[in-house]
C-alpha positions in Angstrom: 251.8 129.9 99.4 252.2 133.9 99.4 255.4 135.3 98.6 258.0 136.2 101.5 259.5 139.5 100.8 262.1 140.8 102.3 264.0 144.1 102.4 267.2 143.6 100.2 269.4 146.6 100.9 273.0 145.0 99.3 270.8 143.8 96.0 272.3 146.3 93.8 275.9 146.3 94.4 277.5 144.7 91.3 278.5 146.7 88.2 277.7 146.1 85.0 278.9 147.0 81.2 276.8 149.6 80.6 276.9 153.4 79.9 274.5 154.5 82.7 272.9 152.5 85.0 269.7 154.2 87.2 269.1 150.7 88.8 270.3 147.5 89.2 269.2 144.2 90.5 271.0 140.5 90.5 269.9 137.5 91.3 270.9 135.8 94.4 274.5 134.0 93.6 275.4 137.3 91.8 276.0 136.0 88.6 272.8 137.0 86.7 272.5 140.7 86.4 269.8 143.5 85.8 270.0 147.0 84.7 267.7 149.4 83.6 268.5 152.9 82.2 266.5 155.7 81.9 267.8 158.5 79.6 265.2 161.3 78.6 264.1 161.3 75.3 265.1 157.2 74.2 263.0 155.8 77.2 263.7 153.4 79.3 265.4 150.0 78.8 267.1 147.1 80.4 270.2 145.0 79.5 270.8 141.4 81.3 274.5 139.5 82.0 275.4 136.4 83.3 278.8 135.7 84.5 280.3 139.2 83.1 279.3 137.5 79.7 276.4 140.2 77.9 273.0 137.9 77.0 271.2 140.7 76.1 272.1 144.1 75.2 270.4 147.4 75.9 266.9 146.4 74.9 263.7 149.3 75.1 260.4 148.8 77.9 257.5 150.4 77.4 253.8 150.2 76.2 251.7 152.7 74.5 248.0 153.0 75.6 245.3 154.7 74.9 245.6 157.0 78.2 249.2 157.9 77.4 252.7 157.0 76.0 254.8 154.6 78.7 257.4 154.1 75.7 258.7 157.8 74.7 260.0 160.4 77.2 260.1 158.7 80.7 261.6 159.6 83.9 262.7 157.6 86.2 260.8 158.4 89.7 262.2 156.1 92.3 262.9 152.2 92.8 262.5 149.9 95.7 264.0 146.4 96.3 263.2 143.4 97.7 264.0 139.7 98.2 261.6 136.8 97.3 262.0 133.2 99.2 258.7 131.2 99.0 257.9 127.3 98.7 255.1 125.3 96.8 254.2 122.2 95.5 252.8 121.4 91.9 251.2 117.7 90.5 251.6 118.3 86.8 255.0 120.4 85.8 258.5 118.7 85.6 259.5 119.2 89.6 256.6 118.2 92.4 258.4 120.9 95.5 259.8 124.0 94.2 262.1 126.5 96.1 261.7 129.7 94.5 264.3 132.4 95.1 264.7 136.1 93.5 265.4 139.5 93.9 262.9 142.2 93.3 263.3 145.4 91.5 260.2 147.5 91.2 260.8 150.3 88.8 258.5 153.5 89.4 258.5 155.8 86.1 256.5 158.8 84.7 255.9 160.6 81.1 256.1 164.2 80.5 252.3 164.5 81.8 253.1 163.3 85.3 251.4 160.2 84.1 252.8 157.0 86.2 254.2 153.4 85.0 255.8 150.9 87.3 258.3 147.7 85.6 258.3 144.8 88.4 261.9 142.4 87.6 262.2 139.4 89.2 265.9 138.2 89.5 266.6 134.5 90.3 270.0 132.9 89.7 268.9 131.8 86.3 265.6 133.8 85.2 264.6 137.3 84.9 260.6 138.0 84.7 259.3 141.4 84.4 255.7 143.1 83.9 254.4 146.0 83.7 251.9 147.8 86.2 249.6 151.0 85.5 248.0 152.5 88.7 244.4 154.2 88.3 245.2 157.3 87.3 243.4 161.2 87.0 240.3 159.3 87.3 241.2 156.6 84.6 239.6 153.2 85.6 240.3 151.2 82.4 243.3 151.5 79.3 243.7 150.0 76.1 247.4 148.8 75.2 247.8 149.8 71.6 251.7 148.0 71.8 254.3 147.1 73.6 258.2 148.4 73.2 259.2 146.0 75.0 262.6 144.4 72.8 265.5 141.8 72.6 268.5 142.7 71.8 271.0 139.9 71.4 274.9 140.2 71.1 275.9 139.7 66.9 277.3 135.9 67.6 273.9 135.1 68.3 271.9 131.9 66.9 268.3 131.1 66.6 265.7 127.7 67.4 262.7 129.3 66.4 258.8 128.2 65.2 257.5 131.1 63.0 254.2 132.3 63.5 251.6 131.0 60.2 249.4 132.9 58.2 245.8 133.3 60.3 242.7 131.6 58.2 245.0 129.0 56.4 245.4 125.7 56.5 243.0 122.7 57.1 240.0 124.0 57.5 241.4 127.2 58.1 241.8 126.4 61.7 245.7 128.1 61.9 247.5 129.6 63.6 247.9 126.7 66.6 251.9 126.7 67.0 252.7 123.7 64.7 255.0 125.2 62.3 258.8 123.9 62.0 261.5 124.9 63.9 265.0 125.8 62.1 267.7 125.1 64.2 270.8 127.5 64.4 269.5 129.8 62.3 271.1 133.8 61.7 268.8 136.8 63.5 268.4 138.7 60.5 266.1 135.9 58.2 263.0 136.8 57.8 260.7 134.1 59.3 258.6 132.2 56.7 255.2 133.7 56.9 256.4 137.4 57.9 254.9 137.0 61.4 257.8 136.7 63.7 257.9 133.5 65.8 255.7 132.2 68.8 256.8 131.5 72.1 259.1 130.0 73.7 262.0 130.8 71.5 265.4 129.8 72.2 268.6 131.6 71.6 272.2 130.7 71.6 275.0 133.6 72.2 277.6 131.7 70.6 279.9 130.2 73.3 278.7 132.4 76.1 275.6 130.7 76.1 272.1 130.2 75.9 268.2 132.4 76.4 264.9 130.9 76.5 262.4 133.9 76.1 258.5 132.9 76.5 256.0 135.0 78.7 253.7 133.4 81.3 250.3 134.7 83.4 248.3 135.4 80.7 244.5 135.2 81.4 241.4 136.8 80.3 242.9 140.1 81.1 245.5 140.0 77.8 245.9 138.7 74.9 249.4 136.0 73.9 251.8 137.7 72.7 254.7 136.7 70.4 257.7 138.1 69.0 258.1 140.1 65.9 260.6 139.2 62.8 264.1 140.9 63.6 264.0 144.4 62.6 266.5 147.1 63.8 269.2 144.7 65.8 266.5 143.3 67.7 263.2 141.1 68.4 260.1 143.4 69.5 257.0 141.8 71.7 254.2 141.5 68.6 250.5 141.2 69.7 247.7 138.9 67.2 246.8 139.5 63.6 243.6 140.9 63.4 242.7 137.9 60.6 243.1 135.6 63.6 239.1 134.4 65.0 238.5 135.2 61.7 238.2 139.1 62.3 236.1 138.2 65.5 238.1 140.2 68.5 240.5 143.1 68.9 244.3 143.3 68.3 244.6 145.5 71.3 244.2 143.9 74.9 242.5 145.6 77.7 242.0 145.8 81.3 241.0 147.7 84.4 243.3 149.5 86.5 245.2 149.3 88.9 246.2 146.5 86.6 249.5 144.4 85.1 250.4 143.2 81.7 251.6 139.0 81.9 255.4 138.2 83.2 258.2 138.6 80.0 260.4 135.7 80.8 264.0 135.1 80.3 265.9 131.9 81.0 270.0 132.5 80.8 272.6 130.2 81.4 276.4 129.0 80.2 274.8 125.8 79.7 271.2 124.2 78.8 270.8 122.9 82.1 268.7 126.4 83.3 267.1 126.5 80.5 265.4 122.6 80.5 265.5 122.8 84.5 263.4 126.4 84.7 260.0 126.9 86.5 259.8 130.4 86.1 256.4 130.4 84.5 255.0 128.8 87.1 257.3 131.0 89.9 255.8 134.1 88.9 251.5 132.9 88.7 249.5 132.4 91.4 246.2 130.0 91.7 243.1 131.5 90.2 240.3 129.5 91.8 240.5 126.5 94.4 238.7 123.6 93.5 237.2 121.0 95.1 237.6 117.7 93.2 240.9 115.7 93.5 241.5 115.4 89.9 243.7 111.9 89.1 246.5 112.2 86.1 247.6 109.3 84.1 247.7 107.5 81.3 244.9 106.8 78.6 244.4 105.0 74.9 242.9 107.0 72.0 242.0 105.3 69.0 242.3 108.1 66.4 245.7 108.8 66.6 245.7 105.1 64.3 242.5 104.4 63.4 241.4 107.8 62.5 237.5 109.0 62.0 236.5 105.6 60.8 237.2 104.0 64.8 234.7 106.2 66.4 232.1 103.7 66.7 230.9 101.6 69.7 232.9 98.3 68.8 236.2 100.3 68.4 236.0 102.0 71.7 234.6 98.7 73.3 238.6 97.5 71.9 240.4 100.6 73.0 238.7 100.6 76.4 239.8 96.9 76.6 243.8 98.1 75.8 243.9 100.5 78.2 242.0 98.2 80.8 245.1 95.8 80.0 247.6 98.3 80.3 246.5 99.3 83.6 245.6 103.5 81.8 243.3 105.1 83.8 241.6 106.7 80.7 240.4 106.1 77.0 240.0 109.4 75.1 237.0 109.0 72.3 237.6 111.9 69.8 236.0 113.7 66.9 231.9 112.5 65.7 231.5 110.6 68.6 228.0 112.8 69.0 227.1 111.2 64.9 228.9 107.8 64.9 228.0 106.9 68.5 225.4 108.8 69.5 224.3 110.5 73.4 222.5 107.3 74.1 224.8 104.8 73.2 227.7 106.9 74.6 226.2 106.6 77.9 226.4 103.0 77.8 229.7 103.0 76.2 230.9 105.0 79.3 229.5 102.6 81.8 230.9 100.1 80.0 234.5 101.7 80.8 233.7 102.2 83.9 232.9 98.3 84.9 236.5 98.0 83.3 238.1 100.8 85.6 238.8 103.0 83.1 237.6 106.4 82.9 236.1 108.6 80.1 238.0 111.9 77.8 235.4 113.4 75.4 236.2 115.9 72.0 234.3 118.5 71.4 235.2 121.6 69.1 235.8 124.9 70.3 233.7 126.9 68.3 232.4 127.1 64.6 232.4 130.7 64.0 236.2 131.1 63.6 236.8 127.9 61.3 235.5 125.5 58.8 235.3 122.7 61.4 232.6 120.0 61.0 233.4 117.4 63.2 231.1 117.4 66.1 230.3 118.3 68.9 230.9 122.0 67.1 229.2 125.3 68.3 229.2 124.4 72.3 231.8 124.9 74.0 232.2 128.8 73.0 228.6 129.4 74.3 228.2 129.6 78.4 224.6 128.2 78.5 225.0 125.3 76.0 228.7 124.7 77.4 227.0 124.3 81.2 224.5 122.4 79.7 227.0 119.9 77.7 229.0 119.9 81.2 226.0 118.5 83.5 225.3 116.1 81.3 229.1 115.0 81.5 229.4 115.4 84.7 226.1 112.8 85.5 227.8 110.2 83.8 230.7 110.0 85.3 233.2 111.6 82.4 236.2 113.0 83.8 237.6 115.3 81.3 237.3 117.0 77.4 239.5 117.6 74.9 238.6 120.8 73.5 240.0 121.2 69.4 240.8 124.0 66.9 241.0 127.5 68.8 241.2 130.4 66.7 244.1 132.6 67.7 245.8 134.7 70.3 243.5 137.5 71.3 242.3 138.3 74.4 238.7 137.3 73.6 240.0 133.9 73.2 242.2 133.9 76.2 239.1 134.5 77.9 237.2 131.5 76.5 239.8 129.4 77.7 239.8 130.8 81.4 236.1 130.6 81.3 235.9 127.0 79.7 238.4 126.0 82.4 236.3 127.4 85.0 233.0 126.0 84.0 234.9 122.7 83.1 236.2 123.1 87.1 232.6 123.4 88.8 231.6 120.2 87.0 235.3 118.1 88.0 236.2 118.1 84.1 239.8 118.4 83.4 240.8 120.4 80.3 243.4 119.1 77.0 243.6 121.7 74.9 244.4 120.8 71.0 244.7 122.5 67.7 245.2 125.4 70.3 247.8 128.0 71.9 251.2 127.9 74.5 250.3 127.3 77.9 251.6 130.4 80.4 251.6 129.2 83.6 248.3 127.4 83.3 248.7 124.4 85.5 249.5 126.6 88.8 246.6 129.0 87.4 244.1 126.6 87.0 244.0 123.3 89.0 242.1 121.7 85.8 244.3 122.4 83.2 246.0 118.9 82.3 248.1 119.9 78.7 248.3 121.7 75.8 249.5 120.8 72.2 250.5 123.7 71.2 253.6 121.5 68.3 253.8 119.8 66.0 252.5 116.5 67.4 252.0 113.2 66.3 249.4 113.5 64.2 251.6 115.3 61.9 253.5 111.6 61.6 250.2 109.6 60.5 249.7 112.7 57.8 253.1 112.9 55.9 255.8 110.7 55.5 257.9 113.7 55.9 257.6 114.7 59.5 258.1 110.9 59.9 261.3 111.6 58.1 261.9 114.8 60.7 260.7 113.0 64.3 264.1 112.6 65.6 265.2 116.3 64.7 262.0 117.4 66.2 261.8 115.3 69.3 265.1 116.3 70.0 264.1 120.5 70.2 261.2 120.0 72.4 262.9 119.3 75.7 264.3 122.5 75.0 261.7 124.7 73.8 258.2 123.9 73.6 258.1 121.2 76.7 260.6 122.9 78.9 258.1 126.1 79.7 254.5 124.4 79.7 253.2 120.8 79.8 252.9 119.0 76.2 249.9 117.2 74.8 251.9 115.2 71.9 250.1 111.6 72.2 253.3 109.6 70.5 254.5 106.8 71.8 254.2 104.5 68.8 254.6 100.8 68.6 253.1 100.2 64.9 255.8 100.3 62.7 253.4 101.7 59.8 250.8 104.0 61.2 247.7 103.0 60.3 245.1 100.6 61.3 246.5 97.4 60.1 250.3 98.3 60.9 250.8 97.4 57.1 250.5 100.7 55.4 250.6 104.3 55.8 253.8 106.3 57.1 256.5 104.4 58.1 258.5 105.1 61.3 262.0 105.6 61.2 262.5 105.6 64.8 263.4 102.9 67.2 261.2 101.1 69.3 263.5 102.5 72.3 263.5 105.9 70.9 259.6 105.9 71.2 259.7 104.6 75.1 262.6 107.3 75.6 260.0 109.8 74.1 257.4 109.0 77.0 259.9 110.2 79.7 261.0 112.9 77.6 257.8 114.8 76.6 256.2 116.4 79.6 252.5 115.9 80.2 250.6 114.5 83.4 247.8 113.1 80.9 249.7 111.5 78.4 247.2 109.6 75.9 249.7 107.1 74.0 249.3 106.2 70.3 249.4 102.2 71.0 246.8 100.1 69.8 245.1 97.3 70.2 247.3 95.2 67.7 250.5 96.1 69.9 249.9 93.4 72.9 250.7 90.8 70.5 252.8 92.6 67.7 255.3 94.5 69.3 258.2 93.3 71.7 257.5 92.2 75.6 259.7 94.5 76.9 258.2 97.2 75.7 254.7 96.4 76.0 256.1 95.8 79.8 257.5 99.3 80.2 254.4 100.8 79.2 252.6 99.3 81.5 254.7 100.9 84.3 256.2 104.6 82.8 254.2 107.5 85.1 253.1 110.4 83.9 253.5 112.6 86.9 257.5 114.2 87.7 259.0 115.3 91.5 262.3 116.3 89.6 264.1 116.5 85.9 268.0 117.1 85.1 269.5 117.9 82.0 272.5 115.2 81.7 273.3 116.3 77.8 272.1 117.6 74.8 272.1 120.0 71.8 268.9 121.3 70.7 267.7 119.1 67.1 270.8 116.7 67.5 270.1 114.5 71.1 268.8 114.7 74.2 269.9 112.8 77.5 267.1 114.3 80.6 266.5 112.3 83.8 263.5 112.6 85.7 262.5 111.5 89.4 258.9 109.7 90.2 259.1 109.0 93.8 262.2 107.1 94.2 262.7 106.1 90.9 264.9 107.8 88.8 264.3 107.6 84.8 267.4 108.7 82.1 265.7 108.6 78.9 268.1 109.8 75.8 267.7 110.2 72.2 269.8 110.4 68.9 268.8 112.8 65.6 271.9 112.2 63.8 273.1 109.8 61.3 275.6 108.3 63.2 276.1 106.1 66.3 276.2 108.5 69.2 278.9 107.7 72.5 278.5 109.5 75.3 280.2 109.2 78.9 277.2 110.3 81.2 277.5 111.4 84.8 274.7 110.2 86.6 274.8 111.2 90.1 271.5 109.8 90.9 272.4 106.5 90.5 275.1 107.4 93.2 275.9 103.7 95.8 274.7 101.6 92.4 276.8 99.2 90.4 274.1 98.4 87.6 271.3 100.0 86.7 268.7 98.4 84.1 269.5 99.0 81.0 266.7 99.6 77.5 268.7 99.9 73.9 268.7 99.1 70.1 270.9 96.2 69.4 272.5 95.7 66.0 269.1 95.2 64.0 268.1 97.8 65.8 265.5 96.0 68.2 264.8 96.5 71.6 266.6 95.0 74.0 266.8 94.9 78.0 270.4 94.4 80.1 271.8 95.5 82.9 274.7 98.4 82.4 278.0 98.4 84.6 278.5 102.1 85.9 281.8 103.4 86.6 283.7 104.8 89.3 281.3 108.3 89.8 278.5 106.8 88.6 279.2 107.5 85.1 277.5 105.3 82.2 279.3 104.8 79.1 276.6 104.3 76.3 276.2 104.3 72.2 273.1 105.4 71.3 271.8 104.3 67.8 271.0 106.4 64.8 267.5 107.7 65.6 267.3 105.7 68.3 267.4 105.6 72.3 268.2 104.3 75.7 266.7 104.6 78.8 268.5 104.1 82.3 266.7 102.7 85.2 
C-alpha cells in the first residue's frame, strides 16, 4: 500500500536541547524528537531525544561524491513537513498487519556551488529513518559516493552489544567476512573492536539508565553497497563502506547510482526500555515491494541432515531417512546441502526428489555462490554468480518440482554483490524458487523487497555448536543477544533446535550441549525465521522425550504479533509471540543461577492456567499446567541455561 501523506503544520513545535535548531520534527506522541542544524562551515547535523532524555548528541550528515562535497559548507535551503499513516500486511517478519505512523522532515540543502542535497527523516514514536537524496543536477546523470559523514554520537554513560566486523579473505576457506563474529556485551565506546574494522549492523547501544538505541540501515539493493559502522574515533561512530580485500579485490569500495537517486534508510530504534527496540518494524516501514510475483510461496518447517551428519550424509539413503523425519513431523521441506551434485548425482537427485514428493515433503537445494571470491569446493560452485548457467540451473529446478536454494559463502558487502543478490532473487522468483542465504550478509528490508526472500544467517549459527565446544560453552549468552540485535531487524536463518545431547551422528560423541531440552524448544519461538530448518534427526523420535518430540510437531514458523515481556541483552530473554490465536511465551536463562521472574502476561487475559514446558530438578523436560495470578501474571524459575515456554 502507498504511503498517505499528509500536511503536518504543528510537527515542529517541541523544543529541544540544542544550541541552534533550523528544523525540527517529532514523532507522533511527542516524545521522540528530531533536530537538524545547519551552521556554515561544520555542515550539517542532527541530534535525537526521547522523553527530554539526549540518545544521541549532535552527530554530522553528509556524503562526499564525485560531483561535489554534501559534507563541508552547506546551507540550509528550505524544509517541508509531512505526516505518514499507511497499513500493510507481511508473511514472514515478527507482526503479520502493521500500522505504520511518522512524521516527515524533508531537509533541502546546498554547497557553496549551488549544488543541491536533500536529507528525508522519518519520525515515528519510536524510530527515526533518514536517507539521503541527490536530484540530477547541471546535467549530471550518474555520481559516485566516495563516503559518507554520516555519525553517532552517543552521550559518555553510554554501553556497547556489538559484532566487530573480520578481516576480509580469512578464515575457512577464506570465505569471511559473513557477520559471525562474537558479540561483547556492555562493552565502553572507546575499545577498539578486534579486527580494526568497526562493527556490522544492527548494533545496539545502551545510554546508561536513560535507555537503549538499535542502529542498523535497511533498503539496500543493487543500487548501494552494506554499509557498517566504523571503530569509535573522535566521540563518535561514523557510517564505514566495504574493504576493498572483500570479493577478493573483485568490485569497488565506492557505490554508485543514477540520479535523481537515494542512498538506503539509516535507522534508529530509541526507547526507555527494550520493548521498541525487539517490537520495531522500521526496516520494513521504510522499503517498498520490488517486483510482484506470481507463485504463492508456502513457509514452514524442514529437516537437514548436515547440521549432524555433516558431508558424509549427502547420499541417497541418508536423504531417503531425513525425508522420512520430516514426513513424520509433518515439515513441509528437507533441505539437502553441500556435494549433493558429486555424492548424489542430477539423475538420482531427480528420483530422490520424487521420492519426497510421494511423502509430501518438498525439496531445498545448496549451491555455492560463486568461486572466484573464495576457496570453496563443495559443489554446485561457479553457477549461481553467472546469469546464463544460473537460468539454466533454475529450469532444471523448477521442472522437478524443487521449491527453493540455499545459496552459501558470499563474498562481502559491495555493491556488486548486493546486486548478485537482487538478481539471484529475481531469477530465483521467475522460476517460484525461494531464496536462504548462508555464509552471507544482514538482510535490510528484504522480505517486503523481495517476495522470495525466506532468511538470512547472517550469526553465528549453529553450526558454530557442532565445530567447537566452545560456542557450545557460549549458546545461552549468545541466544540470549539475538532477540535483541541480529533477529529483532531481519529474519534469521540459525537451523538450532537440537535434541541430541552430543552433536554428531550417533548422539555419543562430538560437542556436548549444555542447554536444556526446554531451552532448545524456547529457542524455536525465539529466533525469527518463516523457513526454519531444525537440527533434529532421525535418532530423536525414539531418543529424546515425548513432549518435545510433540511440540515440534506443532511450533509455526510464521508470526501476526511479538512482545517483549523481559530481558537483558546476553543474560535472559522472556518474548511472546501470536500465531493466529495462539499466543506463545518462550523465555531463556544465560546465567548461572536459577532465574524468578513475576511476568505480566496480558495475553493470557480471562485464563486461569495456561500450559506450562520447564526443566525439573534433573533438569528434564517436563509438561504442567501453571496457575496465573490476579492480572494474569505468572510467577516462574527458570533453570540455569535453561527455559520455559507458556502456552
Amino acid at each position: 500500500m502507498k504511503l498517505k501523506l499528509i500536511p503536518a503544520l504543528f510537527l515542529c513545535m517541541a523544543t529541544l536541547p540544542v544550541v541552534a535548531q533550523d528544523a525540527t520534527v517529532a514523532g507522533p506522541d511527542g516524545k521522540l524528537q528530531l533536530a537538524v542544524n545547519c551552521s556554515g562551515d561544520k555542515g550539517a547535523s542532527y541530534s535525537v531525544t526521547y522523553n527530554g532524555k539526549a540518545m544521541l548528541l549532535d552527530s554530522p550528515l553528509g556524503l562526499k561524491t564525485n560531483m561535489g562535497d554534501f559534507a563541508g559548507q552547506l546551507k540550509l535551503t528550505g524544509h517541508s513537513t509531512t505526516a505518514i499513516d499507511t497499513v500493510y500486511q507481511q508473511s514472514r517478519i515478527k507482526a503479520s498487519n502493521i500500522h505504520y505512523q511518522a512524521n516527515q522532515l524533508v531537509c533541502s540543502f546546498e554547497t557553496a556551488e549551488g549544488k543541491k542535497m536533500s536529507v528525508t527523516f522519518r519520525v515515528s514514536n519510536n524510530d527515526v529513518a533518514f536517507r539521503y537524496t541527490l536530484p540530477r543536477q547541471n546535467g549530471t546523470g550518474s555520481v559516485r559516493v566516495m563516503s559518507e559523514a554520516t555519525g553517532f554520537r552517543f552521550p559518555e554513560q553510554t554501553t556497547t552489544f556489538l559484532c566487530p566486523q573480520s578481516d576480509a579473505m580469512i578464515g575457512w576457506k577464506r570465505t569471511k567476512p559473513s557477520y559471525e563474529e562474537e558479540y561483547k556485551a556492555d562493552a565502553p565506546m572507546d575499545v577498539r573492536s578486534q579486527y580494526g574494522h568497526g562493527y556490522t549492523f544492527p548494533c545496539l547501544f545502551r545510554v546508561g539508565e536513560d535507555g537503549w538505541v538499535l542502529l542498523s540501515e535497511t533498503g539496500v539493493d543493487s543500487r548501494y553497497c552494506g554499509s557498517r559502522l566504523g571503530d569509535f574515533k573522535d566521540g563518535m561512530y561514523q557510517i564505514a563502506f566495504p574493504m576493498p580485500e572483500e570479493n577478493n579485490g573483485n568490485g569497488t569500495v565506492e557505490p554508485a547510482f543514477s540520479l535523481p537517486g537515494s542512498t538506503p534508510w539509516r535507522t534508529i530504534t530509541v526507547g526507555e526500555s527494550l520493548k521498541p527496540i525487539v517490537e520495531t518494524t522500521v526496516p520494513w516501514d521504510v522499503v517498498e515491494p520490488r517486483y510482484a510475483t506470481q507463485h504463492d510461496y508456502r513457509m514452514g518447517r524442514g529437516t537437514w541432515s548436515w547440521i549432524l551428519w555433516q558431508d558424509g550424509s549427502i547420499n541417497y539413503d541418508d536423504q531417503v531417512r531425513y525425508i522420512d523425519l520430516a514426513a513424520a513431523m509433518g515439515y513441509e521441506y528437507v533441505l539437502i546441502d553441500n556435494w549433493w551434485d558429486t555424492y548424489i548425482g542430477r539423475e538420482r537427485m531427480e528420483d530422490l526428489i520424487k521420492y519426497a514428493h510421494s511423502k509430501k515433503v518438498d525439496v531445498f537445494l545448496w549451491y555455492s555462490s560463486s568461486g572466484y571470491w573464495n576457496d570453496i569446493e563443495q559443489g554446485p560452485i561457479n553457477r549461481m554468480d553467472n546469469a546464463i548457467l544460473r537460468k539454466q540451473e533454475m529450469r532444471w529446478m523448477q521442472s522437478q518440482g524443487v521449491k527453493g536454494i540455499k545459496v552459501d559463502f558470499w563474498g562481502g558487502d559491495k555493491q556488486e554483490t548486493m546486486r548478485l543478490y537482487e538478481d539471484l532473487l529475481s531469477d530465483a522468483d521467475d522460476h517460484g524458487l525461494m531464496v536462504i542465504f548462508h555464509g552471507c550478509t544482514l538482510p535490510r528490508g528484504w522480505e517486503r523487497m523481495y517476495p522470495n526472500y525466506v532468511g538470512s544467517e547472517a550469526v553465528l549459527a549453529s553450526e558454530n555448536l557442532i565445530f567447537n565446544q566452545h560456542f557450545c560453552d557460549n549458546e545461552a549468552f549468545n541466544a540470549c543477544l539475538h532477540p535483541f540485535i541480529r533477529n529483532t531487524v531481519g529474519c534469521m536463518e540459525f537451523g538450532g533446535t537440537f535434541l541430541n545431547k552430543r552433536l554428531n551422528r550417533g548422539n555419543d560423541g562430538g560437542t556436548t550441549r549444555r542447554t536444556t531440552d526446554v531451552f532448545q524448544l524456547a529457542t524455536a519461538v525465539l529466533f525469527q525465521n518463516p523457513i526454519q530448518n531444525f537440527a533434529l534427526a532421525p535418532n530423536n523420535l525414539t531418543d529424546a522425550p515425548q513432549l518435545c518430540i510433540d511440540f515440534m510437531k506443532q511450533v509455526p514458523t510464521t508470526w501476526d504479533e511479538v512482545r517483549f515481556i523481559d530481558g537483558y541483552p546476553g543474560k535472559y530473554v522472556v518474548l511472546a509471540r501470536r500465531h493466529g490465536d495462539t499466543w506463545y511465551v518462550a523465555g531463556i536463562n544465560a546465567t548461572q543461577e536459577p532465574l524468578k521472574l513475576k511476568l505480566s502476561l496480558p495475553m493470557f487475559e480471562g485464563r486461569k492456567t495456561v500450559s506450562f514446558y520447564t526443566d525439573d530438578k534433573q533438569l528434564a523436560p517436563v509438561q504442567k499446567e501453571l496457575k496465573l495470578k490476579k492480572g494474569s501474571v505468572a510467577e516462574v524459575t527458570i533453570a540455569p541455561q535453561g527455559g520455559i515456554i507458556c502456552m
